[in-house]
C-alpha positions in Angstrom: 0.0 0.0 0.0 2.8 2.3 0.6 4.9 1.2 -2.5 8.0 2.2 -0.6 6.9 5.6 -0.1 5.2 7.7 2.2 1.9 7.9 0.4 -1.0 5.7 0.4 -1.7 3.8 -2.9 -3.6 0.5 -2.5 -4.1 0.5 -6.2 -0.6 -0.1 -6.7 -1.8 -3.7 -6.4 -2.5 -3.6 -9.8 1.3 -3.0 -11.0 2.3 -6.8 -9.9 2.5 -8.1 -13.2 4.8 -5.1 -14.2 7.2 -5.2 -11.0 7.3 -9.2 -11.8 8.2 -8.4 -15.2 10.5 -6.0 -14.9 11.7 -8.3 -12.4 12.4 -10.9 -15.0 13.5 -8.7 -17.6 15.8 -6.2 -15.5 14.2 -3.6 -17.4 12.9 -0.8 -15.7 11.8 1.2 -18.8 8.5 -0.6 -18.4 7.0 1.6 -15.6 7.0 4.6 -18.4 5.6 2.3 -21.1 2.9 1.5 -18.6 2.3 5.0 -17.4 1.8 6.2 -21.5 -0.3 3.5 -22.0 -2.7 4.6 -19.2 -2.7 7.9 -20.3 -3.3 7.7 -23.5 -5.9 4.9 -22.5 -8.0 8.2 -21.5 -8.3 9.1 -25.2 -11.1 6.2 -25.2 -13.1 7.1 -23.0 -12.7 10.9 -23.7 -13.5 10.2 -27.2 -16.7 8.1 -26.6 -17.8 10.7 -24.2 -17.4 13.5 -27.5 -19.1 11.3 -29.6 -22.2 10.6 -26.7 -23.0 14.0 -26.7 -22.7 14.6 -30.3 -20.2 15.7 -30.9 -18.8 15.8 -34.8 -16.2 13.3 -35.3 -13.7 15.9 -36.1 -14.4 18.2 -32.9 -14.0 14.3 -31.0 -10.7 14.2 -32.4 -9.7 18.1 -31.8 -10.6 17.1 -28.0 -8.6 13.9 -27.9 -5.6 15.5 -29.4 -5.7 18.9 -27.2 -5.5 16.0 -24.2 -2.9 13.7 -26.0 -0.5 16.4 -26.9 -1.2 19.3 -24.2 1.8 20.4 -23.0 1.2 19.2 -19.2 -0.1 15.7 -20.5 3.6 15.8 -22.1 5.6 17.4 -19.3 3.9 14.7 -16.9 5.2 11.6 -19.1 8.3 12.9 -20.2 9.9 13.5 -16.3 8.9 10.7 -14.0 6.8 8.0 -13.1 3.8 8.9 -11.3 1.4 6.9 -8.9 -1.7 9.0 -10.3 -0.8 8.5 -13.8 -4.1 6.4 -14.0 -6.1 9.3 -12.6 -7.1 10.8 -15.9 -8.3 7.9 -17.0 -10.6 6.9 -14.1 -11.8 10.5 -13.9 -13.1 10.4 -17.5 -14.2 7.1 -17.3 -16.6 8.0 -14.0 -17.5 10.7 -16.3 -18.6 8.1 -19.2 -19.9 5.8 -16.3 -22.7 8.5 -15.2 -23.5 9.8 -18.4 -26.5 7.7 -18.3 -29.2 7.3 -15.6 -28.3 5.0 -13.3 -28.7 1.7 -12.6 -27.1 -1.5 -11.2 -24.4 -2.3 -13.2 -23.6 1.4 -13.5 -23.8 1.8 -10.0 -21.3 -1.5 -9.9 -18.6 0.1 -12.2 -19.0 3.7 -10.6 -18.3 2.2 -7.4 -15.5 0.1 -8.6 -13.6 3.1 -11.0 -13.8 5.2 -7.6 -12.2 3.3 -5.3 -9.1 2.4 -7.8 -9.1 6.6 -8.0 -9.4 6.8 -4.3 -6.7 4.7 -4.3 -3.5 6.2 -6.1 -2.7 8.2 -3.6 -3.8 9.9 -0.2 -5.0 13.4 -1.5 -7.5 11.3 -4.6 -9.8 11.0 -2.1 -10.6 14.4 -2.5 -10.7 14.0 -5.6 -13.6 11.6 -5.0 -15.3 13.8 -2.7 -15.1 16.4 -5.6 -16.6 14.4 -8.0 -19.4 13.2 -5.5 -20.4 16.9 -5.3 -20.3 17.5 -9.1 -23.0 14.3 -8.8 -25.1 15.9 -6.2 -25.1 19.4 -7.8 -24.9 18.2 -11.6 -26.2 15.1 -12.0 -30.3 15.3 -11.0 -30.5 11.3 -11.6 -27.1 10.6 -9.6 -28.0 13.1 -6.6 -28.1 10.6 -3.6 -25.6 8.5 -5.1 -23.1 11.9 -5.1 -24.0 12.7 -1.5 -22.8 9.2 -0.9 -19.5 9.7 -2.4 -18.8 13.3 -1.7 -19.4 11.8 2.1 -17.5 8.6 1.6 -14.2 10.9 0.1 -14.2 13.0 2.6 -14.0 10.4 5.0 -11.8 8.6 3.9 -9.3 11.2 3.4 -9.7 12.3 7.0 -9.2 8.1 7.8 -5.9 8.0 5.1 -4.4 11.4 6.4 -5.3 11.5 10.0 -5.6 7.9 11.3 -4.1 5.6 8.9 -0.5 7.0 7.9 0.0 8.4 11.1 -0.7 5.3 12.6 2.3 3.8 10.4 4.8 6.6 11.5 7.7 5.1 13.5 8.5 6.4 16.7 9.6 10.2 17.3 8.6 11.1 14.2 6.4 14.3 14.0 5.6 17.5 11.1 4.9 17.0 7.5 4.1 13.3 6.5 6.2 13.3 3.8 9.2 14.0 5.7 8.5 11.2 8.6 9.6 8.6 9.0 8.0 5.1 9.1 8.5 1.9 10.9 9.4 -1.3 9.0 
């Protein structure tokens, strides 16, 4: 969960196959491959989101290329590896998710695309929270189910931040998180 750092990120989980890969391989240069992937993976469901709304085809692609080749999309894959790479791509795709009314299986892939966002890190529960909010305020058919996760984010931000990772600080350590330090 802590993926040698000091930040929470449970959805790291998800990077086994890579680290055993890279493992095998010795090759490092596959976290990067990775991270592009999942960001330009948010092209698809930006794109289908154009195109729901109706969008010309052309003015789909104009959006999908202003995201592809905008100079922070760039900056951010060009300097490091990041835990919340994915985030683009889950926010887009909760975007996609609640597009339509809601029902079960929407309700079933909402909740699972916003706990892998809650997920990358500490501070995307906020995130979360946020788009809870943008439910209950801009979504009539999503309203009770955007107090839910507006409520839930906050929560579990105030859990991450306040109980859980100072609960994993070693001994004596005290300020800013980032600079602590943590048992084990």
């Amino acid at each position: 969960f802590w993926g040698g750092t000091n930040h929470f990120m449970p959805s790291l989980v998800f990077t086994a196959p890579l680290a055993w890969w890279m493992e095998w391989t010795g090759d490092t240069a596959w976290l990067a491959v990775a991270q592009n992937a999942v960001v330009v993976a948010a092209a698809v469901p930006l794109a289908l989101l154009a195109r729901r709304r109706g969008l010309h085809p052309v003015v789909s692609a104009a959006i999908v290329g202003a995201w592809l080749f905008h100079v922070g999309t760039q900056a951010a894959l060009l300097f490091d590896v990041h835990e919340i790479a994915p985030v683009p791509l889950l926010r887009v795709t909760t975007l996609l998710v609640v597009d339509e009314p809601p029902g079960a299986r929407r309700l079933g892939a909402l909740v699972l695309v916003l706990l892998v966002w809650a997920g990358t890190k500490e501070s995307s529960w906020r995130g979360v929270a946020a788009f809870g909010l943008y439910l209950l305020f801009l979504q009539p058919g999503w309203r009770r189910t955007g107090a839910v996760v507006a409520v839930v984010g906050i929560a579990g931000f105030i859990v991450v931040v306040g109980v859980l990772q100072p609960g994993l600080l070693g001994e004596g350590s005290r300020g800013m998180i980032h600079a602590a330090r943590f048992r084990g």
